[in-house]
C-alpha atoms as a printed R data frame, in Angstrom:
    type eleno elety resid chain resno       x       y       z
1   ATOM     1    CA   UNK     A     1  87.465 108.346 125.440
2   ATOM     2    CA   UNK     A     2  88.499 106.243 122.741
3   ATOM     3    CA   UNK     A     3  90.105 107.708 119.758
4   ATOM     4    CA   UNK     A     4  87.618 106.662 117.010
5   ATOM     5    CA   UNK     A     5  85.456 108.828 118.541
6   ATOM     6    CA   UNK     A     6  86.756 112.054 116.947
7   ATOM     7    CA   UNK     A     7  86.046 112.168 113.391
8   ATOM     8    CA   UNK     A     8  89.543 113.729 112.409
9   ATOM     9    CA   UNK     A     9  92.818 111.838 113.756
10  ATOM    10    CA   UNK     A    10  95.783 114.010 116.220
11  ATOM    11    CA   UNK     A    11  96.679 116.220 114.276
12  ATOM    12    CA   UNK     A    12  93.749 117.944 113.768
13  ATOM    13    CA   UNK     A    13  92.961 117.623 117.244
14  ATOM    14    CA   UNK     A    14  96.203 119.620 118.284
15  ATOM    15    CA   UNK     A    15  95.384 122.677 115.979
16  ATOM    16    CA   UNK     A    16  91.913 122.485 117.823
17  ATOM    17    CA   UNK     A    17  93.307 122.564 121.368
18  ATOM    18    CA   UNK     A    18  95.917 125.092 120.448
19  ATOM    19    CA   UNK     A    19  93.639 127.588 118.633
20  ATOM    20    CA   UNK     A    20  91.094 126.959 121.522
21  ATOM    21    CA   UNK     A    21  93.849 127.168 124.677
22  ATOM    22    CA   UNK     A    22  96.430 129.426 123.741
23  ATOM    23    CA   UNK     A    23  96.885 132.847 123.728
24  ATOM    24    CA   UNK     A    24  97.727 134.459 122.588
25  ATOM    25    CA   UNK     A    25  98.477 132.729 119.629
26  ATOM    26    CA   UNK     A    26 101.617 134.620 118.766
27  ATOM    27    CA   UNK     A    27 103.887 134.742 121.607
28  ATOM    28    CA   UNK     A    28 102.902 131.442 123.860
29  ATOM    29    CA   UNK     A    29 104.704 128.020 123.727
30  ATOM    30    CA   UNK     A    30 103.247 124.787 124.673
31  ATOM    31    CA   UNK     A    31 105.239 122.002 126.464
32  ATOM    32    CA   UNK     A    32 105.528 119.058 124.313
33  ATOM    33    CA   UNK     A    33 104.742 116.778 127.785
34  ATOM    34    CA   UNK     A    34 101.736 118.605 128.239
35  ATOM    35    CA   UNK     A    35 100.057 117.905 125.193
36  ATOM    36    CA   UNK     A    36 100.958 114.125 124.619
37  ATOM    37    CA   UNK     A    37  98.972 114.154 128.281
38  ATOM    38    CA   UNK     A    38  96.248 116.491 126.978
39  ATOM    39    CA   UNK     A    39  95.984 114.368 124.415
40  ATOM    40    CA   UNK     A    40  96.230 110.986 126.246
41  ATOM    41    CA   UNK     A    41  93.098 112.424 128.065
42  ATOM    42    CA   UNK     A    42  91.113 112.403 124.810
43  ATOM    43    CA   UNK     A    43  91.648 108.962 123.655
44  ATOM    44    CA   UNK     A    44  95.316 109.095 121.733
45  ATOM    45    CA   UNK     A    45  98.346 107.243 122.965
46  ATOM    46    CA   UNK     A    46 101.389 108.980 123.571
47  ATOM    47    CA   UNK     A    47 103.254 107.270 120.350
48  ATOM    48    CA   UNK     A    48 100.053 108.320 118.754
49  ATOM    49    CA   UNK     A    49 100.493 112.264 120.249
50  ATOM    50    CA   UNK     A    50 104.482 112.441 119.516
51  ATOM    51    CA   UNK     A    51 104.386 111.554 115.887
52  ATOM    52    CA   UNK     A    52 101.223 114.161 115.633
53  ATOM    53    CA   UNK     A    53 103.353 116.484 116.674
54  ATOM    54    CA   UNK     A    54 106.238 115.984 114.506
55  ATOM    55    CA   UNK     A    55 104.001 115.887 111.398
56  ATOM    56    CA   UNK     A    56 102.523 119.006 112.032
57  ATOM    57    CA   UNK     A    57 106.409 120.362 112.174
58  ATOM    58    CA   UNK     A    58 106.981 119.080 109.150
59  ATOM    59    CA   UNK     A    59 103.567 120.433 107.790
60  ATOM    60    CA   UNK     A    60 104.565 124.166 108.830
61  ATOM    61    CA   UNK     A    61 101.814 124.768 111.622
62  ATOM    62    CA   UNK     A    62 103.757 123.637 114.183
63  ATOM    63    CA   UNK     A    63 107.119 125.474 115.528
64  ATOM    64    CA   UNK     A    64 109.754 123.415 117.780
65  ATOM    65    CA   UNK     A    65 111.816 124.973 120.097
66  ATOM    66    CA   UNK     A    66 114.372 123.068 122.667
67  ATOM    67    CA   UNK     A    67 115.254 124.779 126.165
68  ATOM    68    CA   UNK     A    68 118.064 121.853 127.739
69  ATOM    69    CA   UNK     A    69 116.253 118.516 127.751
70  ATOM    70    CA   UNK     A    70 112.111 120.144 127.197
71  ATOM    71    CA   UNK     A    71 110.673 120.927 124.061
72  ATOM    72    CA   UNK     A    72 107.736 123.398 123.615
73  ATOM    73    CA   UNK     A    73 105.497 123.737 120.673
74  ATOM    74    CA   UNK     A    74 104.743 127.321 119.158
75  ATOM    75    CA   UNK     A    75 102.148 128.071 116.029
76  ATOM    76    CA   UNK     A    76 103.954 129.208 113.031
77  ATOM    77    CA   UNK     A    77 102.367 132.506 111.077
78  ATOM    78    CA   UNK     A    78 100.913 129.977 108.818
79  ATOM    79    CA   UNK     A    79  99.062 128.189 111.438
80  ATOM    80    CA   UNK     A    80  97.823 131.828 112.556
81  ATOM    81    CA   UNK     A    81  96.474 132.716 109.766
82  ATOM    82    CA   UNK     A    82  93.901 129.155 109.227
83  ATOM    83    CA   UNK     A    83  92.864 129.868 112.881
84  ATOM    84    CA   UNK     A    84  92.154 133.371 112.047
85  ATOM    85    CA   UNK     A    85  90.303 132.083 108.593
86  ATOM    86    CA   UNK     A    86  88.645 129.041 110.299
87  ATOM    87    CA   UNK     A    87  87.245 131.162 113.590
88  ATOM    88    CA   UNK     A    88  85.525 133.376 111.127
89  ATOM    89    CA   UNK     A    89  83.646 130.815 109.039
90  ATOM    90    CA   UNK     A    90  82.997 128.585 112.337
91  ATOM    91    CA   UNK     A    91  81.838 131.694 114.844
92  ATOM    92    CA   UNK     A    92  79.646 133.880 111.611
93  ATOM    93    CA   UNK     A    93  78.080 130.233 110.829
94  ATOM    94    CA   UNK     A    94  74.137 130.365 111.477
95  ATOM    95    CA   UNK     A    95  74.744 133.314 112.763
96  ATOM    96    CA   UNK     A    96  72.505 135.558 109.704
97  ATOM    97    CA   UNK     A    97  70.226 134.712 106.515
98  ATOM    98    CA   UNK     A    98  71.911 134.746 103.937
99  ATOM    99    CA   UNK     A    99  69.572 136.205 100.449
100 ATOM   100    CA   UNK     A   100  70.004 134.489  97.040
101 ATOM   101    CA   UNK     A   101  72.573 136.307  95.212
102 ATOM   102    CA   UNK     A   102  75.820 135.311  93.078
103 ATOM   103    CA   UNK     A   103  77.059 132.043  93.081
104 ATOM   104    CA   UNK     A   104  80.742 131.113  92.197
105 ATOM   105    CA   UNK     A   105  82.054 128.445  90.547
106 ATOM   106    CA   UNK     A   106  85.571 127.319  90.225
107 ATOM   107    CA   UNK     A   107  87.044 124.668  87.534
108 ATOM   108    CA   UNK     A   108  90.813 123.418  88.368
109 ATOM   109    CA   UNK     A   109  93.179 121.074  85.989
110 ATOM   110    CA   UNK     A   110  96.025 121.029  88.203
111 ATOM   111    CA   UNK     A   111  98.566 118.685  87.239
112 ATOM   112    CA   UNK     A   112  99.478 115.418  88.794
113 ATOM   113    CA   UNK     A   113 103.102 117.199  89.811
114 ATOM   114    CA   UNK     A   114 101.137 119.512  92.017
115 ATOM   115    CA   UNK     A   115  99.296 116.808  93.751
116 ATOM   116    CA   UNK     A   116 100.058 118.511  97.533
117 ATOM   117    CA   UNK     A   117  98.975 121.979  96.082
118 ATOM   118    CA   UNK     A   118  95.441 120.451  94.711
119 ATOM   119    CA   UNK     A   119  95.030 118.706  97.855
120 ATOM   120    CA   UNK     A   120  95.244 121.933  99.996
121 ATOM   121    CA   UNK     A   121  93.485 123.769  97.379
122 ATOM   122    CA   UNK     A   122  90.144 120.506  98.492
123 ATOM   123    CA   UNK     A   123  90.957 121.182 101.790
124 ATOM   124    CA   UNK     A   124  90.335 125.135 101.897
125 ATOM   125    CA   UNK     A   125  87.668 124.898  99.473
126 ATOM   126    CA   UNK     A   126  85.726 123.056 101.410
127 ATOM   127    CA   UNK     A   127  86.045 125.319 104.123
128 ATOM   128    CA   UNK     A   128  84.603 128.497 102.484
129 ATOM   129    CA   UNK     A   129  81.998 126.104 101.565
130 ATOM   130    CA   UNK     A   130  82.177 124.763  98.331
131 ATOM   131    CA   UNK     A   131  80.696 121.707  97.065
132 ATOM   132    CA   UNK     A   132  82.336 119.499  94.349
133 ATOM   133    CA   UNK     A   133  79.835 119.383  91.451
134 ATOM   134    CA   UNK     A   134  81.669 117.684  88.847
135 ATOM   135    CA   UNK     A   135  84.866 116.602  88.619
136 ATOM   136    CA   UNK     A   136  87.108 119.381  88.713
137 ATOM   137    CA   UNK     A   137  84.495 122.027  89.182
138 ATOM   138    CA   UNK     A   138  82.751 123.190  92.537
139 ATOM   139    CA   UNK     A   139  80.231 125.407  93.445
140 ATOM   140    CA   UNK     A   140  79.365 127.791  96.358
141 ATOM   141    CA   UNK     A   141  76.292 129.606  96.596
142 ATOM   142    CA   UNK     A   142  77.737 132.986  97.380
143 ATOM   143    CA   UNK     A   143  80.137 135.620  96.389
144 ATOM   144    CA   UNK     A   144  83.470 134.015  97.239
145 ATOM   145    CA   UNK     A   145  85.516 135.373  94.342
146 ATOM   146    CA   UNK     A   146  87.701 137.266  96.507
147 ATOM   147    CA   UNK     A   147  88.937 134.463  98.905
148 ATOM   148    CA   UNK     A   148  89.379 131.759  95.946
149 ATOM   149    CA   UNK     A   149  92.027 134.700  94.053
150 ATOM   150    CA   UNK     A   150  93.811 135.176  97.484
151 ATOM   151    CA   UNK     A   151  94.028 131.375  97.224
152 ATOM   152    CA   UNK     A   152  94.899 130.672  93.630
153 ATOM   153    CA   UNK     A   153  97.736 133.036  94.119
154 ATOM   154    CA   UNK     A   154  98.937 131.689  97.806
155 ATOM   155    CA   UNK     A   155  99.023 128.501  95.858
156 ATOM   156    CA   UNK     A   156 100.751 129.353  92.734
157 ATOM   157    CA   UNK     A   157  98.193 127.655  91.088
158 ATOM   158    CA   UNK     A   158  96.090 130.216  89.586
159 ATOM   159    CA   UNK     A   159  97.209 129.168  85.579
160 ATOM   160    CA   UNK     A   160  95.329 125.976  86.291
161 ATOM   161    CA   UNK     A   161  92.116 127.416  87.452
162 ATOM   162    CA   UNK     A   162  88.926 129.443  85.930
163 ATOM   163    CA   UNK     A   163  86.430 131.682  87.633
164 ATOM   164    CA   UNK     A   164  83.062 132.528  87.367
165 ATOM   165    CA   UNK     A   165  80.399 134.435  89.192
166 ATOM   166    CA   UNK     A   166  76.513 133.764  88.169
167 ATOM   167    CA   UNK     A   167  73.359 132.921  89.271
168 ATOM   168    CA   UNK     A   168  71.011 129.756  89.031
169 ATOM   169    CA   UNK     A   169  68.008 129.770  86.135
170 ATOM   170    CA   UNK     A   170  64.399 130.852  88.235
171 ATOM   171    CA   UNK     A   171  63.342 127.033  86.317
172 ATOM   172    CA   UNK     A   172  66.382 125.528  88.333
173 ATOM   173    CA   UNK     A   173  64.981 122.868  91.494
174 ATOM   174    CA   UNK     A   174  67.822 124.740  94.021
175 ATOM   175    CA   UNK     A   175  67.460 122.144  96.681
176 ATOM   176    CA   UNK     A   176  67.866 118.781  93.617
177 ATOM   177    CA   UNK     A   177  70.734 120.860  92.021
178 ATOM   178    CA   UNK     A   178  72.578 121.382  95.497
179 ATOM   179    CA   UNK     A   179  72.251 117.844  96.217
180 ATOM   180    CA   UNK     A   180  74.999 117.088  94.150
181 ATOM   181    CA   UNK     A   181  77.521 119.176  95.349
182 ATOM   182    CA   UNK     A   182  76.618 118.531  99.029
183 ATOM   183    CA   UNK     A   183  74.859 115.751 101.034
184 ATOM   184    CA   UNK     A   184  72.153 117.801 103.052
185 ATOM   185    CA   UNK     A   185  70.048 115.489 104.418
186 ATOM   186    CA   UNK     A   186  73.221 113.839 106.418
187 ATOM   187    CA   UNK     A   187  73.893 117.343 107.264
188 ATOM   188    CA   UNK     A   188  70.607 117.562 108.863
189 ATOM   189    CA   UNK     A   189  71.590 114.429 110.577
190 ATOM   190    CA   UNK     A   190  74.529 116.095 111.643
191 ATOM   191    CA   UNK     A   191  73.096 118.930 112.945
192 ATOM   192    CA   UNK     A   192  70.792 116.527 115.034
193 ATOM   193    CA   UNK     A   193  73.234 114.696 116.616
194 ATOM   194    CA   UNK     A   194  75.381 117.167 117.377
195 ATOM   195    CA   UNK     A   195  71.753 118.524 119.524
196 ATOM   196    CA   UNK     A   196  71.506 115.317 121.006
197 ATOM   197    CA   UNK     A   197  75.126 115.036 121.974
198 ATOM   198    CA   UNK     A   198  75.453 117.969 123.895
199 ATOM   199    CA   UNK     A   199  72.433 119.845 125.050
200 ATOM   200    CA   UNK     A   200  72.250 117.701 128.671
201 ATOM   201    CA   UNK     A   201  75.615 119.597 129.190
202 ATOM   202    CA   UNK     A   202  73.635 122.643 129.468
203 ATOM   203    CA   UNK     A   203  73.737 124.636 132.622
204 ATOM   204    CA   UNK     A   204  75.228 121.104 133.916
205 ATOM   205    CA   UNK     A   205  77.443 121.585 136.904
206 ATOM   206    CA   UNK     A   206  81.100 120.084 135.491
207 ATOM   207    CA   UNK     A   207  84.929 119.662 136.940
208 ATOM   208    CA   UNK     A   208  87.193 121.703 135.494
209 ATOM   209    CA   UNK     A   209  88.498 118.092 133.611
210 ATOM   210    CA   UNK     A   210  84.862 117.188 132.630
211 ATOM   211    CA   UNK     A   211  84.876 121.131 131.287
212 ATOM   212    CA   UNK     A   212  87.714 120.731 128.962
213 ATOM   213    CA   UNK     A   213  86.744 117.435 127.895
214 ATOM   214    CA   UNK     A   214  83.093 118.564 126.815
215 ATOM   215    CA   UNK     A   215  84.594 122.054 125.724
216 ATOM   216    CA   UNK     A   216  86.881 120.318 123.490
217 ATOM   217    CA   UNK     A   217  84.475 117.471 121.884
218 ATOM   218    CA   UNK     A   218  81.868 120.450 120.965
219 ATOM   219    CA   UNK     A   219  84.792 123.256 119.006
220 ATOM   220    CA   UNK     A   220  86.066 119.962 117.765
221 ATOM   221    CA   UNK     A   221  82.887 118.324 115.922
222 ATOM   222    CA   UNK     A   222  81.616 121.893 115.508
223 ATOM   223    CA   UNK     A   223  84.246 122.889 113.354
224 ATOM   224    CA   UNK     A   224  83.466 120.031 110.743
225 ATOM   225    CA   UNK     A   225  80.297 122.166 109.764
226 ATOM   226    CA   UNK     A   226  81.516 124.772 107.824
227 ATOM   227    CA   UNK     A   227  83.070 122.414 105.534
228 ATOM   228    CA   UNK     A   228  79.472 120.760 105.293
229 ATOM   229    CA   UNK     A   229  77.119 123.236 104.929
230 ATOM   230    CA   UNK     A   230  77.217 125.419 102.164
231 ATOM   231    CA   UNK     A   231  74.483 128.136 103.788
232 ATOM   232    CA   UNK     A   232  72.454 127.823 101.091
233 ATOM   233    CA   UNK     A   233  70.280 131.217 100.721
234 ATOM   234    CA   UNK     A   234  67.307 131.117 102.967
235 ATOM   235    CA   UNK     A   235  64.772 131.823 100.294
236 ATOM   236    CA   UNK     A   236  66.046 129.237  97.557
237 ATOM   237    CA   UNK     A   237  66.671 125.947 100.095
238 ATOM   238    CA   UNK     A   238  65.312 126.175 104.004
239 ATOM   239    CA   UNK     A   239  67.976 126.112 106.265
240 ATOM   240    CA   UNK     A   240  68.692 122.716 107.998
241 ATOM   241    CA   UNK     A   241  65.793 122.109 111.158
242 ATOM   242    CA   UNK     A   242  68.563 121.845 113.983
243 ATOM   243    CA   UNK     A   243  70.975 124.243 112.520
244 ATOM   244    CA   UNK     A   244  69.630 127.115 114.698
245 ATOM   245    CA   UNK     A   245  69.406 125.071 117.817
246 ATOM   246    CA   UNK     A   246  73.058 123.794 117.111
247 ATOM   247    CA   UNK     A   247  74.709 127.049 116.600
248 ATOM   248    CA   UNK     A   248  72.805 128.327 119.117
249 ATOM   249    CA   UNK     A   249  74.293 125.621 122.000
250 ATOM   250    CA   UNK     A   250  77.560 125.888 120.441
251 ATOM   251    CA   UNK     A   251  77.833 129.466 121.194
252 ATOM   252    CA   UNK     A   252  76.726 129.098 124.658
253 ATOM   253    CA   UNK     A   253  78.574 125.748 125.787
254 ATOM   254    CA   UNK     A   254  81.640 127.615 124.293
255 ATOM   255    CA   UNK     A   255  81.467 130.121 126.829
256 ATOM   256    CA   UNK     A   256  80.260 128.789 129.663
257 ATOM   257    CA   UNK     A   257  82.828 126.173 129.899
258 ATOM   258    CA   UNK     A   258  85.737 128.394 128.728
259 ATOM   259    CA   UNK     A   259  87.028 129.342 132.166
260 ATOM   260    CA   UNK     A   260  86.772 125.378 133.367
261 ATOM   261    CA   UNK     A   261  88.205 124.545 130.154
262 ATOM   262    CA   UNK     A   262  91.589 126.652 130.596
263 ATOM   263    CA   UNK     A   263  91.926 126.034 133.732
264 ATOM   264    CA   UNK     A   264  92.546 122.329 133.142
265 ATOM   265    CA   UNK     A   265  94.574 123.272 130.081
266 ATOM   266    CA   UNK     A   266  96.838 125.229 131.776
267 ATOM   267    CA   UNK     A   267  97.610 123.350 134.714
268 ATOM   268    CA   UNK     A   268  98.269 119.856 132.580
269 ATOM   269    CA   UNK     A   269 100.529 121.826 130.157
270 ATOM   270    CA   UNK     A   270 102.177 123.982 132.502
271 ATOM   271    CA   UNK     A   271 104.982 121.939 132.539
């Protein structure tokens, strides 16, 4: 499988297969052979997987430990706590309608000299699904006032930031107002190809390599969505047309193929 054909680069792709294949999360350590070959399976060289792996070390999600001549890979408490964050948004999404209620919207100036602070700040925003609206301000149609504190202050960045909680004006077009904060109808598109990529997998007999392979694609382009779709309230913008059917095979592929899936995992990283 070549490379290009996951959206994020290696390092992503290592958080994916680790908060997919190990547990638990806390205790178990990875050897470093065993993913550079995991890896190699998926498209990524092995210069490509080693310098992954040290980035994410340097990052903080990624723990090193030596025994003699091997190295294994552990996840750091950080790294726990974004899988813990990230399998709630990903496993609740389409999961229930959501009714119009508060929105929140969040206005930053953080200085140039906290560049890497602002750019985490993007990254986790986007996660609880925010859209930017302007520059400097995004928007999420629900209550998220709660998470974006927690995050302010895990930052340090909260004396650069404002808050507010509201609600659109009845005269307000929703759907034309959301459009600027998020791209929808590529979303739909999303949604549909995502369909069309892996529905003939299902009930499909598969190897356990096949398994993992598949398995692995689907968490990994699944998880893009929650930084995509806002979940716009049911009754204000109608949900995508393939969302359901999406969520829906993404929730069964996941566990049908989990067994096949760790099976391979294990017995390449074993060591």
């Amino acid at each position: 499988m070549p490379a290009d054909a996951f959206e994020a680069g290696p390092q992503e792709l290592v958080v994916t297969l680790l908060g997919s294949y190990v547990h638990p999360r806390e205790t178990r350590r990875v050897w470093s052979g065993g993913l550079v070959a995991v890896l190699a399976e998926l498209g990524f060289s092995d210069g490509a997987a080693r310098i992954a792996l040290t980035r994410l070390v340097r990052r903080g999600l990624l723990e090193r430990h030596r025994e003699g001549r091997t190295v294994h890979y552990s996840l750091t408490r950080r790294t726990i706590a974004l899988l813990a964050d990230g399998d709630h948004r990903i496993f609740s999404l389409g999961r229930r309608e959501r009714a119009a209620g508060e929105w929140t919207v969040l206005w930053q100036s953080i200085p140039e000299s906290r560049r890497q602070a602002r750019e985490r700040l993007v990254r986790r925003l986007r996660f609880l699904g925010f859209g930017p609206y302007s520059d400097g301000t995004w928007i999420a149609p629900h209550d998220r006032e709660a998470e974006v504190v927690a995050l302010l202050g895990e930052l340090a960045v909260t004396e650069h930031a404002g808050l507010l909680l509201g609600r659109p004006s009845a005269a307000l077009d929703v759907r034309r107002f959301a459009g600027r904060a998020w791209d929808l109808d590529d979303l739909a598109a999303r949604y549909t190809a995502f369909v069309d990529q892996f529905g003939g997998y299902a009930g499909k007999d598969l190897s356990d390599a096949e398994a993992f392979d598949v398995r692995t694609r689907l968490v990994h382009t699944f998880r893009a969505f929650p930084s995509l779709d806002p979940e716009l309230p049911a009754d204000l913008v109608p949900a995508p047309d393939r969302r359901a059917a999406a969520v829906e095979l993404f929730h069964d592929l996941y566990t049908a193929l989990a067994d096949s899936a760790q099976r391979h995992f294990d017995e390449v990283t074993k060591g």
